[in-house]
C-alpha positions in Angstrom: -43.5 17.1 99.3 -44.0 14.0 100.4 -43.9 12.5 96.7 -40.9 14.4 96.0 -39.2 12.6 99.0 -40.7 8.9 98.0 -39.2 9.6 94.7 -35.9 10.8 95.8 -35.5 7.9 97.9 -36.2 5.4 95.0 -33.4 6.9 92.5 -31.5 6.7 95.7 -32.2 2.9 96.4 -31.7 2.6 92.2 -28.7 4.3 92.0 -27.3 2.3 95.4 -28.6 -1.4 93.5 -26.6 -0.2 90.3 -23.5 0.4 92.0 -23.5 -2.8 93.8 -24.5 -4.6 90.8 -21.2 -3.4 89.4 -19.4 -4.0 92.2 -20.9 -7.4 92.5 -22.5 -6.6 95.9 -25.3 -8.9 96.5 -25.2 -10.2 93.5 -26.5 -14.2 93.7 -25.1 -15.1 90.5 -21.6 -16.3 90.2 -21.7 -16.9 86.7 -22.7 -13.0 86.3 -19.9 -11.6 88.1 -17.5 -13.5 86.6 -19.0 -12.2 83.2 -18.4 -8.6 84.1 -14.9 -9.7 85.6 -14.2 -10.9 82.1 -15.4 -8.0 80.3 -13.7 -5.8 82.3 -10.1 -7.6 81.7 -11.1 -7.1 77.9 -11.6 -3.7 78.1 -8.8 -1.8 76.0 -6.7 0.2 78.2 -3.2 2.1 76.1 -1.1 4.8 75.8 -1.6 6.8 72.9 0.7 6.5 71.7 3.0 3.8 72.4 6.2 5.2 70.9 7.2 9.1 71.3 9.4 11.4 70.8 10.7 13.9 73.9 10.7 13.8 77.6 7.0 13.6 78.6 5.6 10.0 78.6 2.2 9.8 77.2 -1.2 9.4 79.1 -3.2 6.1 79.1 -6.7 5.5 79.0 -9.7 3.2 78.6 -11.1 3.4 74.9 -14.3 3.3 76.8 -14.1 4.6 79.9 -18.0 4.7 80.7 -18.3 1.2 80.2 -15.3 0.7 82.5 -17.3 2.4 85.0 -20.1 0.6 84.7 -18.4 -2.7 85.2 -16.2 -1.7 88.2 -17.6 2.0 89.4 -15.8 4.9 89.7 -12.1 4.8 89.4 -8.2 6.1 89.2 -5.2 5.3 87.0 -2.0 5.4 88.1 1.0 5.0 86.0 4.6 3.9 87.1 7.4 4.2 84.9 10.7 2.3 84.4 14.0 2.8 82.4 16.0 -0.2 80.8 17.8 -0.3 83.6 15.1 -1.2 85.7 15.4 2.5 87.3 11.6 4.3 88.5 11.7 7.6 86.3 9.5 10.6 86.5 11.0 11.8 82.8 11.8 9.5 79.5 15.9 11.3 79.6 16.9 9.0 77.0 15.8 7.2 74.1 15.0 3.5 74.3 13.1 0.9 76.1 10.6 2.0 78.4 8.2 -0.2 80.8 4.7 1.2 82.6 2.6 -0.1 84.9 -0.8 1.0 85.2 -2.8 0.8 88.8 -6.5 0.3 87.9 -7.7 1.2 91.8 -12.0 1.2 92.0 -13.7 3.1 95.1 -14.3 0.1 96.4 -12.7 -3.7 95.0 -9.1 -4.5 94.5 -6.3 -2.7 92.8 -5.3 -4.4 89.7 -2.5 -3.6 87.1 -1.8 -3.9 83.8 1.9 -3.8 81.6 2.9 -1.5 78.8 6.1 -1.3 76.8 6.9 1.7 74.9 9.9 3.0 73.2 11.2 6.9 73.0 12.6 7.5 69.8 15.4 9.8 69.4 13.5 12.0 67.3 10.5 12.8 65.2 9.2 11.3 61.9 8.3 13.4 59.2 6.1 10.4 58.1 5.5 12.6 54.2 9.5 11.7 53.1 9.4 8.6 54.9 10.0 5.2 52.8 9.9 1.7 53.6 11.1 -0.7 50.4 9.4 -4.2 51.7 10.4 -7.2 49.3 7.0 -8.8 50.3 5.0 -12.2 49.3 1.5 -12.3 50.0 -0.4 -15.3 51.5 -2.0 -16.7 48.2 -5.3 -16.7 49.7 -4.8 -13.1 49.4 -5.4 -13.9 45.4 -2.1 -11.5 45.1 0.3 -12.5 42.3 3.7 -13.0 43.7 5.2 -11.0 40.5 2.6 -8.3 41.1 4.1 -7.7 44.3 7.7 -7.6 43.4 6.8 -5.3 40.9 5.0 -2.3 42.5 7.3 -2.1 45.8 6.7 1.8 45.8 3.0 0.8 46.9 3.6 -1.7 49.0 6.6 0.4 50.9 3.8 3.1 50.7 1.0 0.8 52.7 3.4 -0.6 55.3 4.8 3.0 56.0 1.1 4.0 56.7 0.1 0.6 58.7 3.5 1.3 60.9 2.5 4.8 61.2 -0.9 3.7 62.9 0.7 0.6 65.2 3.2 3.5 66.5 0.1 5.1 67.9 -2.3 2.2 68.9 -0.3 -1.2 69.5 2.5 -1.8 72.5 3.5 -4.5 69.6 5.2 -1.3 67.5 7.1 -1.0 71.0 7.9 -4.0 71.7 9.6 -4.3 68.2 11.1 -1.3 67.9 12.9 -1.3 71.3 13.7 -5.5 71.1 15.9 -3.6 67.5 17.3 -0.9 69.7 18.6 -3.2 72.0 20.3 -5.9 70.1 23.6 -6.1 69.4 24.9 -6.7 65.4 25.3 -9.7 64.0 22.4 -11.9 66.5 21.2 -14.6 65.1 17.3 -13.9 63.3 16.1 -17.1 65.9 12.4 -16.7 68.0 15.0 -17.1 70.9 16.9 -13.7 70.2 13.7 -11.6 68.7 11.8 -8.7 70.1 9.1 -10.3 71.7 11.4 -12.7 73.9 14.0 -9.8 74.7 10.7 -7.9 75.6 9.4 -11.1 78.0 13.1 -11.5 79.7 12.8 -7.9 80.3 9.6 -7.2 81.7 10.5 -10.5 84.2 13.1 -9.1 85.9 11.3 -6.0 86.1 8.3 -7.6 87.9 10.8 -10.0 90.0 12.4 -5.8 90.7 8.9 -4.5 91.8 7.1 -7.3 93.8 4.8 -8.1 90.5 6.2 -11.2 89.4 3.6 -14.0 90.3 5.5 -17.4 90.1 3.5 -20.7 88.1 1.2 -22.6 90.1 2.2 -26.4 90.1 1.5 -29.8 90.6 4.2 -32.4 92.3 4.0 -36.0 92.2 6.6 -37.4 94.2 7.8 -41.3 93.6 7.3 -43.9 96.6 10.0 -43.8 98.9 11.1 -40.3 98.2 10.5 -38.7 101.3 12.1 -42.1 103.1 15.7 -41.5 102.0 16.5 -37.4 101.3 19.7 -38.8 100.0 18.3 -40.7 97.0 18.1 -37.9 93.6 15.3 -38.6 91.4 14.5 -38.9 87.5 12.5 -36.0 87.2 9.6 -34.9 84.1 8.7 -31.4 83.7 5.1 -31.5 81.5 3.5 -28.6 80.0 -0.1 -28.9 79.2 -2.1 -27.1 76.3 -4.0 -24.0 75.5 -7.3 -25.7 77.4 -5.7 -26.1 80.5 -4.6 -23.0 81.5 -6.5 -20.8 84.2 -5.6 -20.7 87.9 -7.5 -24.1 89.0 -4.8 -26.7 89.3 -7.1 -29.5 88.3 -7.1 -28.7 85.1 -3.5 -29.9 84.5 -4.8 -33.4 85.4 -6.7 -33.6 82.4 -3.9 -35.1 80.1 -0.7 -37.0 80.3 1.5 -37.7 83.3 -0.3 -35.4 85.6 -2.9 -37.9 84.5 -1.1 -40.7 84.7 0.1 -40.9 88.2 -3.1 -40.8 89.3 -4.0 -44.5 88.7 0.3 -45.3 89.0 1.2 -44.2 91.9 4.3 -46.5 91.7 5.6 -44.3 88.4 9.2 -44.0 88.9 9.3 -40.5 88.0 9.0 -37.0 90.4 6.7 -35.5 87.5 6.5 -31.0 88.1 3.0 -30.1 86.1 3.2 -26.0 86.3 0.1 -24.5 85.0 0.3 -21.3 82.4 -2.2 -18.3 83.2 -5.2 -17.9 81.4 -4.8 -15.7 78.1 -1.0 -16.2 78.4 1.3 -18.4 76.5 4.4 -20.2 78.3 7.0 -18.3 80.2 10.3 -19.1 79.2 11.9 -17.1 82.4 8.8 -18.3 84.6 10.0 -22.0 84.0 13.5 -21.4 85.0 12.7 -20.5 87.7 10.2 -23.4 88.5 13.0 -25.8 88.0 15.6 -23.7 89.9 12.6 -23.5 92.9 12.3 -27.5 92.5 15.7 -28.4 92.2 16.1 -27.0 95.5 12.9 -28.0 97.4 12.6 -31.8 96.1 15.1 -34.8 95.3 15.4 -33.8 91.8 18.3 -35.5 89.8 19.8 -32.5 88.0 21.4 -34.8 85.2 17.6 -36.8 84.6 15.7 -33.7 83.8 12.9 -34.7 81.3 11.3 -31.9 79.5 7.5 -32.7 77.6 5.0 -30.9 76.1 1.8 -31.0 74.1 0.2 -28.6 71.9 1.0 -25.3 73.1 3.0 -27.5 75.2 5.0 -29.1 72.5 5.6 -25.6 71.1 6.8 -24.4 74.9 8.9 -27.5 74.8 10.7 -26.7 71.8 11.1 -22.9 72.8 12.4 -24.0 76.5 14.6 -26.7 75.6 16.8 -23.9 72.9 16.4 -21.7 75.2 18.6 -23.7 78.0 19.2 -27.3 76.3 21.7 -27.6 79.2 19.4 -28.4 81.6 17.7 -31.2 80.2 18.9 -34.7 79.3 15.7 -35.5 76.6 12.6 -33.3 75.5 9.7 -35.3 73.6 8.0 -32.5 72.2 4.0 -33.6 70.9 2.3 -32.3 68.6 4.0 -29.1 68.6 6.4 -26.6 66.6 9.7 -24.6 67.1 12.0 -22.7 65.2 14.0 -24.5 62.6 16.9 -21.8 62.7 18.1 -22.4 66.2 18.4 -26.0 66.2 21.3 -26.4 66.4 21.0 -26.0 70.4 19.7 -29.5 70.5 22.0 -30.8 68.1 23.5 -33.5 70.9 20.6 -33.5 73.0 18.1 -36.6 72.4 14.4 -35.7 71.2 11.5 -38.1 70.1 8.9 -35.9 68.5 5.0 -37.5 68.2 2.3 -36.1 66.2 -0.8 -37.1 64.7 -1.3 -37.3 60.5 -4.6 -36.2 60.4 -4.1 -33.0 63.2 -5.7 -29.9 61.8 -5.1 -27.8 64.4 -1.4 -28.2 64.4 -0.3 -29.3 61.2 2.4 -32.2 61.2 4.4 -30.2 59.3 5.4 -27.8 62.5 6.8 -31.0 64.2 8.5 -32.6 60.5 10.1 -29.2 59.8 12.1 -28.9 62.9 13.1 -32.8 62.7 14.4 -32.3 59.1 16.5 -29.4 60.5 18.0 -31.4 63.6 18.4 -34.8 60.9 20.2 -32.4 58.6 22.5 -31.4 61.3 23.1 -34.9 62.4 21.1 -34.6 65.6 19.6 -36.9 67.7 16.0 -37.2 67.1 13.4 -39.7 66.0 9.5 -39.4 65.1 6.7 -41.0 65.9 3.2 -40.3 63.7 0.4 -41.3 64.0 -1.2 -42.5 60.9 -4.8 -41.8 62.1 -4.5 -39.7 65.1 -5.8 -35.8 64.8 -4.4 -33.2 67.4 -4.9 -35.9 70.1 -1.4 -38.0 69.6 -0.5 -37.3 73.4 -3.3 -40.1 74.6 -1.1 -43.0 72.8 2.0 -41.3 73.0 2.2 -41.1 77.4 0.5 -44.4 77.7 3.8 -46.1 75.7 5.9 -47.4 78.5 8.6 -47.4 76.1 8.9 -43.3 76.1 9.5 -44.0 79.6 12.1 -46.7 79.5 13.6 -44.8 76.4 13.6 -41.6 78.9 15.4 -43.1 81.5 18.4 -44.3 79.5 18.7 -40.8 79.1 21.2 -39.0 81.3 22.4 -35.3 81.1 25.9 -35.4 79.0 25.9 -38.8 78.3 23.3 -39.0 75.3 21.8 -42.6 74.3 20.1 -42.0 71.2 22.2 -42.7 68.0 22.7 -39.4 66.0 20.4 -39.2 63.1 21.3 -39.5 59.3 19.7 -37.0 56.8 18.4 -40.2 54.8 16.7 -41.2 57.8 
């Protein structure tokens, strides 16, 4: 007896180590709970499927569900959904545009949540009849003739019907499409600015700012001396967004490169310089740094007309992206070694831009930056480029120590462009 109760006890004690070992309960390593943390936040969670037909909305799960477990013990999923219209519904009444959101809640730890579009079609599929004629031209590392392809369409229709078949069921991305289609209007310009995905990222912000979920950017401020002396006095103002490496939710990390840098050994720089910081995983928020500008337009001397907007890497590409989306707001954008979309330049055509890259970057080609200057010189804008003959992806070290960008941005006001228009012979 007494052996049957010593051994109870231990798979009692075992059982009671595991579960705080998942919960991170006593655990003396750091580095190990932030492992499991990870793993858990990589952990597939969907809706199979995605896109449906009828009234029901379909049920989500973990693809592994005992491994879930393990990581954060036993738990419940609850799902919330949305209409287009921002509306809580119980049933999917209508076709269209639907938005879930999933409450991950553990016995013991905190609730967290996770997003889901997903579309209602009108109607069922009968996926047998269905064909998809696709005009395509395969990456040549594919090895695919271009001709070969042109001239077996009835295949290729064939393979994308079945690969769009399987996305319906597995990927929010087949949602996100589909219902970005159902919502637009005729005749919108094909621009990155009018697709799918950012109509899917406008929506799902209002949606979060319409529930409480909406988490506004983390940023840095650096506010010129004598700033806080005369409240009067409005300021030139740089907005900087920093690359793939520095996001995360530890603010130090934007110090690592340009003018966040930079004002920490010029303290004198003549500039009120906002340095948000973009999630980790995420890429930038177009809606997310509207509203950082609209927060620090109103909490700090910001002159509205000397709004400077810079970017490197995945910065330079957020750059580009924010400054078509709302080129109003800005009086320059000096986009580094980054990349846009050539169709909707036309945005910037009267609003100045001095692009920098590196020759020798391998990680974002120079052509992304020379592709959306030919577009603006061929429109007559005002741009100019700087490269860097020897520089790889690193052409933001050279580029934020030249005191000229700084004395070139400052000539720069809002309306009242300095930089000559460009010439396509330029």
């Amino acid at each position: 007896m007494r052996t049957t109760v010593r051994c109870l006890a231990i798979v009692i004690v075992a059982g009671l180590l595991g579960a705080c070992a998942r919960l991170g309960v006593g655990d003396p390593s750091p580095e190990a709970r932030r492992q499991r943390q990870q793993a858990f936040e990589r952990a597939e969670l969907a809706f199979r499927p995605c896109v449906f037909s009828g009234e029901q909305f379909p049920k989500v799960a973990f693809d592994d569900p005992a491994r879930v477990e393990e990581l954060i013990g036993p738990y419940t999923l609850n799902a919330r959904f949305f209409n287009a219209n921002l509306q809580e519904v119980a049933k999917a009444e209508t076709a269209g545009r639907y938005g879930a959101i999933v409450e991950i809640r553990p016995r013991a730890g905190p609730v967290t949540k996770r997003f889901f579009t997903l579309f209602r079609t009108p109607g069922g599929v009968n996926w047998r009849r269905a064909r998809i004629p696709v005009a395509a031209e395969f990456p040549a590392g594919l090895g695919v003739d271009p001709a070969a392809a042109r001239e077996r369409p009835r295949a290729v229709g064939e393979f994308f019907a079945r690969a769009l078949r399987h996305s319906l069921d597995h990927s929010s991305d087949a949602a996100i499409l589909l219902a970005g289609l159902h919502d637009m209007l005729p005749g919108t310009p094909d621009t990155d600015r009018n697709g799918p995905w950012a109509a899917d990222a406008r929506w799902w912000h209002e949606l979060k700012r319409h529930t409480g979920d909406l988490v506004p950017l983390k940023y840095l401020v650096h506010l010129p001396p004598g700033a806080a002396a005369d409240p009067s006095k409005r300021w030139p103002t740089i907005l900087f967004l920093h690359g793939a490496g520095e996001r995360g939710d530890d603010l130090k990390l934007v110090e690592v490169h340009g003018p966040p840098k930079l004002v920490k050994t010029r303290p004198d720089f003549p500039f009120i310089v906002l340095s948000p910081q973009c999630p980790a995983g995420a890429w930038w928020s177009l809606p997310a740094l509207e509203d950082l500008l609209n927060e620090a337009i109103a909490q700090y001397p910001v002159d509205p007309d000397r709004i400077y907007l810079t970017g490197l890497s995945m910065g330079g590409f957020g750059s580009w992206a924010l400054a078509m989306q709302c080129p109003e707001r800005f009086a320059a954008v000096v986009p580094i070694c980054g990349g846009g979309d050539p169709l909707d330049v036309e945005r910037l055509r009267d609003l100045p831009v001095w692009v920098f890259h590196g020759a020798k970057d391998s990680v974002v080609p120079p052509e992304h930056s020379q592709a959306m200057v030919d577009a603006l010189r061929k429109i007559g804008g005002r741009v100019r480029l700087t490269v860097y003959p020897d520089a790889g992806h690193d052409s933001w070290t050279a580029s934020y120590a030249n005191d000229e960008l700084y004395s070139w941005l400052l000539q720069q006001r809002r309306g009242q462009p300095q930089e000559p228009k460009a010439r396509e012979s330029q």
